[in-house]
N, C-alpha and C positions, 0 to 999 in steps of 0.2 A: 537455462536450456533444459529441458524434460527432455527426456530419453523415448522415441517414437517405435512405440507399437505397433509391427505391421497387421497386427488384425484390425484397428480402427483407422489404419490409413486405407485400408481395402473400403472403409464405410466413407471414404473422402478422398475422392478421384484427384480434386484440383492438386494434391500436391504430387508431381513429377516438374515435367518439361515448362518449360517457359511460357508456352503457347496457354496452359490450362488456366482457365482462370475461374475462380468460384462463381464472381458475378452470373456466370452462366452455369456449372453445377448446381447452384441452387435456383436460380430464378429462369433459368430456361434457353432457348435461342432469343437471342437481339430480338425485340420488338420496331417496327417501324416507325422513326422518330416524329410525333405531331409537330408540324410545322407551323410559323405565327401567320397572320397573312405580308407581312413583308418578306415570307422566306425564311427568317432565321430558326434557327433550332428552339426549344424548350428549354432543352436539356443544354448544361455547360457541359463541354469536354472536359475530363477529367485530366487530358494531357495540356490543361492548360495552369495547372498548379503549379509550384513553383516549390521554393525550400526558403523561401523568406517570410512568406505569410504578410503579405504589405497587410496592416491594420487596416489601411483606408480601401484597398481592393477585395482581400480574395476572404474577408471578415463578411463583407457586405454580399459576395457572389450568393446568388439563391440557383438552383436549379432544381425543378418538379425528381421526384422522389418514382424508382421505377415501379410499377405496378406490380405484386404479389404473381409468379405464376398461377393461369387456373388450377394445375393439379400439380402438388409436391414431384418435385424431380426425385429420380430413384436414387440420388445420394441425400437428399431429405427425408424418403422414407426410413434408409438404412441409419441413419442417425438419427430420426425418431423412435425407432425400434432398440436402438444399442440405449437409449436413455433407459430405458424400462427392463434393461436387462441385469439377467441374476448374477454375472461376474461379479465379484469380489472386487472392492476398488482395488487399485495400487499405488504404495506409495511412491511421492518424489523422487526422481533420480537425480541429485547431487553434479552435473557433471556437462560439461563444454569443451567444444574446441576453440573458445575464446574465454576463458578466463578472465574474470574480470574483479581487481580487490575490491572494487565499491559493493561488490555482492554479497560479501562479509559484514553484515550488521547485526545489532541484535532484534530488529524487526523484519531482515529480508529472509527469505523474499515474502511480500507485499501479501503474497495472493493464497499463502500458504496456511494451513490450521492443523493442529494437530486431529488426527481420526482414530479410533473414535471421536466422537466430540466426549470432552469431560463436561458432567453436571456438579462435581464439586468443589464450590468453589475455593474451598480449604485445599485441593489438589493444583491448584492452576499453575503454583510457582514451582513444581516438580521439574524435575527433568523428562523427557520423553522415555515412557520405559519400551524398548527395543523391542523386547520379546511381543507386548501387547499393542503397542502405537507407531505411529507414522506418521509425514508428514502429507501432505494432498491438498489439494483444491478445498479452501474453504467453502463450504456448503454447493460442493460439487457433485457430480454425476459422470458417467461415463461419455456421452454427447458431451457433455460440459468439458469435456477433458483431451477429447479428441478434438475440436474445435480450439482451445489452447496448446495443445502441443504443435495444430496447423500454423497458429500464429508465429511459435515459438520458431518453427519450421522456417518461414517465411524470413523470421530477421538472420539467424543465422545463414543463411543462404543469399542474405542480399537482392533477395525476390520481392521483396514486400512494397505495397505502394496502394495509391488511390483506385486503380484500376482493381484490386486484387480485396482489399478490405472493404468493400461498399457497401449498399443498404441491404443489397440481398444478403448476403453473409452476416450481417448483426443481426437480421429478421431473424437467420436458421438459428443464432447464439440466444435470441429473445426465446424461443418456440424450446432451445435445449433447458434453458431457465424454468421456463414455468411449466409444459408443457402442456403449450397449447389452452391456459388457462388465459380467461379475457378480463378487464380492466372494469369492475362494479359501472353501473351505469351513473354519472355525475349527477347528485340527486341535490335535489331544492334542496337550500342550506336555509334551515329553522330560526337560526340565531342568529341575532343582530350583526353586523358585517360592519367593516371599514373599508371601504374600497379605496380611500387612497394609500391605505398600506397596502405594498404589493406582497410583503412576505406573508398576510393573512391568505391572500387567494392561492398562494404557492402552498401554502401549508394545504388549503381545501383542497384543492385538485389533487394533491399526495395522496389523500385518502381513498383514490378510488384504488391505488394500489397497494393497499395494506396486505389485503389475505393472499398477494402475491408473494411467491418463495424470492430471497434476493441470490442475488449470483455473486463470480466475483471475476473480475477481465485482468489479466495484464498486455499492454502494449509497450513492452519493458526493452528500452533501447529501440524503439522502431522508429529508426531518425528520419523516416522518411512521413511521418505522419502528417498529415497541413490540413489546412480547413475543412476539407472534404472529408475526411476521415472521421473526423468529429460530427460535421453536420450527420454524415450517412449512421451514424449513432442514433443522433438525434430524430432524423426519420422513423429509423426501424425502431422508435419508442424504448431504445435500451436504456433508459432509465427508471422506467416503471422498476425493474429488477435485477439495478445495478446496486451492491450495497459497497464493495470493494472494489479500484480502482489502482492501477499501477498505471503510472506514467515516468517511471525513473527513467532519465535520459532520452526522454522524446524531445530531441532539439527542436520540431515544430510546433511546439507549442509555446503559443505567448500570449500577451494579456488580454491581448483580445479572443483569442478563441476560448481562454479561461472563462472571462468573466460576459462573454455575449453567446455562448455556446453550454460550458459544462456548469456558469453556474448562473444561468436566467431564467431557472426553472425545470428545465426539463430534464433532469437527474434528482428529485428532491430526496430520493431516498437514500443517496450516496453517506456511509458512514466511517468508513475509511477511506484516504488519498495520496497516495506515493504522489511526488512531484521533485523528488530528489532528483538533483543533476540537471533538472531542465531551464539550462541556463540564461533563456529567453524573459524569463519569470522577472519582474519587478514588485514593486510597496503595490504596484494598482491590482497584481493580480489573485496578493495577498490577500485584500482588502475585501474582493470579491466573495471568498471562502465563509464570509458571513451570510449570507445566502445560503449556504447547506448549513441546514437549523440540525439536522441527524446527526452532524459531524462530531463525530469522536474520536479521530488521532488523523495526525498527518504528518508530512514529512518535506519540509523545503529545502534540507541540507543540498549542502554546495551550488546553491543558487545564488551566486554570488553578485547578485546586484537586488540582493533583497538585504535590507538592515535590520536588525534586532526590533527596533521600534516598528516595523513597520508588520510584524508579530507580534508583539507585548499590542500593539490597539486593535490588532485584529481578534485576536483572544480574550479581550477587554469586551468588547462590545457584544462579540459571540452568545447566543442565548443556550448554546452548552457550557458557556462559564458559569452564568447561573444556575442552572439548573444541576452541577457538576457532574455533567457527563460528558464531557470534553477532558477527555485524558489520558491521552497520550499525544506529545511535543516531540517532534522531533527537526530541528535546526542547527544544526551543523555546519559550521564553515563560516557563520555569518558576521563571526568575531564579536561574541558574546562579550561585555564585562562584567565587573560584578556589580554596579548600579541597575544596567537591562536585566538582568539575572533576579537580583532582591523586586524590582519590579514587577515582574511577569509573575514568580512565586509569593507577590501580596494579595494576587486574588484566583490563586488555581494551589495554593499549599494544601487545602482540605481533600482535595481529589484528585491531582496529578497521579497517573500511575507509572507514566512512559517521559525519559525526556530527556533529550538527546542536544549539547550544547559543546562538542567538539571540536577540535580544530579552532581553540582559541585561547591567542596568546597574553588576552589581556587579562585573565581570569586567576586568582592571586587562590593560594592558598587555602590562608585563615577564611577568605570570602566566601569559598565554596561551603568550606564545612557552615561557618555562621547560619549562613542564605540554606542551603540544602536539608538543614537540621528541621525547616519550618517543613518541610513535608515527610519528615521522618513516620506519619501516624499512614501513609499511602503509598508512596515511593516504593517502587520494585524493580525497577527497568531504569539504569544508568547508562548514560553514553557519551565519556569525556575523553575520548582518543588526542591525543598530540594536545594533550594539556601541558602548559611546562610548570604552569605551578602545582602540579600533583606531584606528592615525592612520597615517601615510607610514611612520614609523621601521617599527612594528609590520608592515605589509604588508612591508618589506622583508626583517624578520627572517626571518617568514614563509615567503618566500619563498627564501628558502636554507633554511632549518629544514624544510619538506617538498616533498624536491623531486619526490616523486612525486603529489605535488596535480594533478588534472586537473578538476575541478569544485571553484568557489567561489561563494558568496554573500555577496556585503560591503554587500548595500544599506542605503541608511539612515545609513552609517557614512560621517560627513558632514567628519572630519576627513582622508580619503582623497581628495587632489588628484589621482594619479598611479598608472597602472600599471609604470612605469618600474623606481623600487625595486623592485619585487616582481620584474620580470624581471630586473633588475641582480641580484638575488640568486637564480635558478633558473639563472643561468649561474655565478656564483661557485658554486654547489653542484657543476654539471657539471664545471671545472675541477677540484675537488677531489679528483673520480673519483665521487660519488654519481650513480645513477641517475635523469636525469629526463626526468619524461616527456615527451611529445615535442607535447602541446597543453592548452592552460589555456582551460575556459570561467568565463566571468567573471556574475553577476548583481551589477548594480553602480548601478541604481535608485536614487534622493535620495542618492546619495553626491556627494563634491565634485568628482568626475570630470570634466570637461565635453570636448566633443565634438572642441575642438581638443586638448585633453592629449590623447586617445585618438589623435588621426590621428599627431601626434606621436610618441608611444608606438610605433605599427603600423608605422611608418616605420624605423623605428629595430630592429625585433627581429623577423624574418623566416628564414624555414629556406633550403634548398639552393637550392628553384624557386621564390625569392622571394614564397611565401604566408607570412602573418601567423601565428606559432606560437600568435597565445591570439584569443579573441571574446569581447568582453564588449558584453553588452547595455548600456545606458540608461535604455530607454525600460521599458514595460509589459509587453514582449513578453519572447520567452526559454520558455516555457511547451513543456515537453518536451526542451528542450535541454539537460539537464545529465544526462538519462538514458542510462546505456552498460550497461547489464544485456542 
């Protein structure tokens, strides 16, 4: 939840009373509905959606897309105007009246990048330095910002729905994106073509949206999301300059709106996908995710009627496996062993950077180090929460075995006394001549950690101007801190 600035809610009426609703802030008063000659409407009522999403029903519903107001409404100019304006961004505010521990990772939240943007990429696995950086809206704007804090608005308040997110309101999110920049004209294609692959024409049609800026959405928790939501996406053309997506914990989403909505084209530019917690998710909708050719890290955890395998061939087939730009994993909960584990890491070891295999009990030891050693040259981002075969030996291994680890997550993993080992072994790596990085954050929550082994620890393992080379949380908190994008 972002903390709401009442100067940009003054640039966006809809949020108060119940009655307000954007679809009209931005798109105008009701237009009179075209009638068919039998009488019936054009347009499907939006209050005919449901919270089940039947596959064979409200997948297939089509209804005409509402028409552009002739002249911006005065809450679309005032939000046109605040994009272009000289304020100072602000960083993320940390903070809810719903608290939630799945919000604790070391990729959430989702939508977030450090600002500045860093260009070094010798700097990436730093810690955020306070005094100079923050967190914010990946390749955000101030429209951009206010327009997501509206959302964030929305689900906290138990406001949010099909009536309220529609095509008019992704139009104004499309128009805060790019501003007001249009789509290259789709020009005769020179080169030999296959038109029975459909991913070659998905690939041509992307191109008209290249010299478009990409944005980034969260619909994070908004259980009330159902086909409608997606299609009226998909209308207002938000995927020309959709590059990042959150979808954690949209319980209306399933394999059909996955794979016949977000990913049959018409998102091609999508290069990050939160889809954590959205429990609806099966193998079919995984399968799908091969269709976004951009795609570079995603996130299925605790989708628990999705299998390991049914990630290991989705990433298999992937044309970012080859090309190795698919790299960042994150699967959690799905009850990893270490067979799906040495799998998955026999053809992503060279360029894994992110990869998150939590929440699982069958995952032994000696296996992880074995199996995890093979991407020790990439590897920086770990995430093995309520592992029981992680103990002291295991972290130490660990920790010589990827010395380029700069984000972990060990919570949960309760036979874990000590950060010691693990640096004892980030320096014996250093010795050796491997390169390591040069700061380790830690999520280290219901582990055997306790607060005097850490002061211990920090005492003990310090750089040149005697600051603490690693941070690990404890407590609840941590929440944005493992993010260096």
């Amino acid at each position: 939840m972002r903390e709401i600035a009442p100067l940009r809610i003054l640039a966006l009426r809809a949020v108060g009373p119940p009655g307000c609703q954007p679809e009209v802030t931005f798109g105008g008063p009701p237009r009179p509905t075209n009638k068919k000659k039998d009488g019936d409407a054009i347009e499907t009522k939006n209050n005919n959606n449901t919270d089940n999403n039947d596959d064979t029903v409200n997948s297939t519903t089509s209804f005409d897309p509402p028409l552009p107001p002739d002249e911006p409404t005065m809450a679309s100019r005032l939000l046109r105007s605040l994009r272009n304006s000289s304020m100072t961004i602000q960083p993320y505010v940390a903070g809810t009246t719903r608290a939630n521990a799945s919000d604790v990772d070391i990729s959430q939240p989702w939508v977030m990048a450090i600002y500045p943007p860093r260009d070094n990429d010798d700097n990436n696995n730093s810690p955020i330095d306070e005094t100079n950086e923050f967190l914010s809206i990946e390749n955000g704007n101030h429209a951009v910002e206010c327009l997501q804090m509206f959302i964030d608005a929305l689900v906290e308040s138990g406001r949010a729905g099909d009536d309220r997110l529609g095509v008019h309101f992704f139009r104004e999110w499309v128009q805060a994106v790019t501003g007001g920049m249009e789509a290259k004209p789709e020009q005769q294609q020179q080169q030999k073509q296959r038109p029975k692959k459909k991913q070659k024409g998905n690939s041509n049609s992307s191109r008209q949206f290249d010299h478009l800026p990409l944005g980034s959405l969260s619909l994070h928790n908004l259980a009330s999301a159902s086909i409608h939501t997606f299609r009226s996406m998909e209308y207002a053309n938000v995927g020309s300059c959709l590059g990042t997506l959150d979808l954690t914990g949209t319980h209306g989403l399933t394999d059909s709106v996955l794979t016949n909505v977000i990913c049959s084209g018409s998102f091609p530019r999508l290069q990050r996908l939160s889809l954590k917690n959205s429990r609806k998710l099966t193998g079919k909708a995984v399968a799908s995710l091969v269709k976004l050719r951009d795609l570079r890290a995603f996130d299925v955890g605790g989708c628990f009627n999705i299998h390991p395998n049914d990630v290991i061939e989705m990433v298999q087939q992937h044309p970012g496996t080859r090309k190795g730009t698919l790299t960042e994993i994150y699967a959690g909960g799905l009850g990893w062993t270490d067979v799906a584990l040495e799998t998955l890491l026999s053809f992503t070891s060279k360029h894994i950077k992110g990869l998150g295999i939590g929440f699982s009990t069958y995952l032994s030891g000696p296996g992880m180090i074995l199996i995890l050693t093979k991407a020790a040259g990439t590897l920086d981002r770990l995430s093995i929460p309520f592992c029981t075969g992680v103990d002291d030996a295991v972290a130490s291994a660990l920790g010589k075995a990827l010395p380029k680890l700069a984000v972990l997550d060990i919570r949960g993993c309760n036979k874990v006394y000590s950060l010691t080992g693990m640096m004892d072994g980030r320096i014996a790596a250093g010795n050796s001549g491997a390169e390591v990085s040069r700061h380790l954050f830690v999520l280290a929550r219901y582990s055997g950690i306790s607060n005097n082994s850490l002061e211990e620890t920090s005492r003990l393992y310090r750089n040149e101007l005697g600051e603490p080379v690693f941070h690990c949380v404890l407590d609840g908190g941590g929440t944005g801190g493992g993010v260096r994008r």
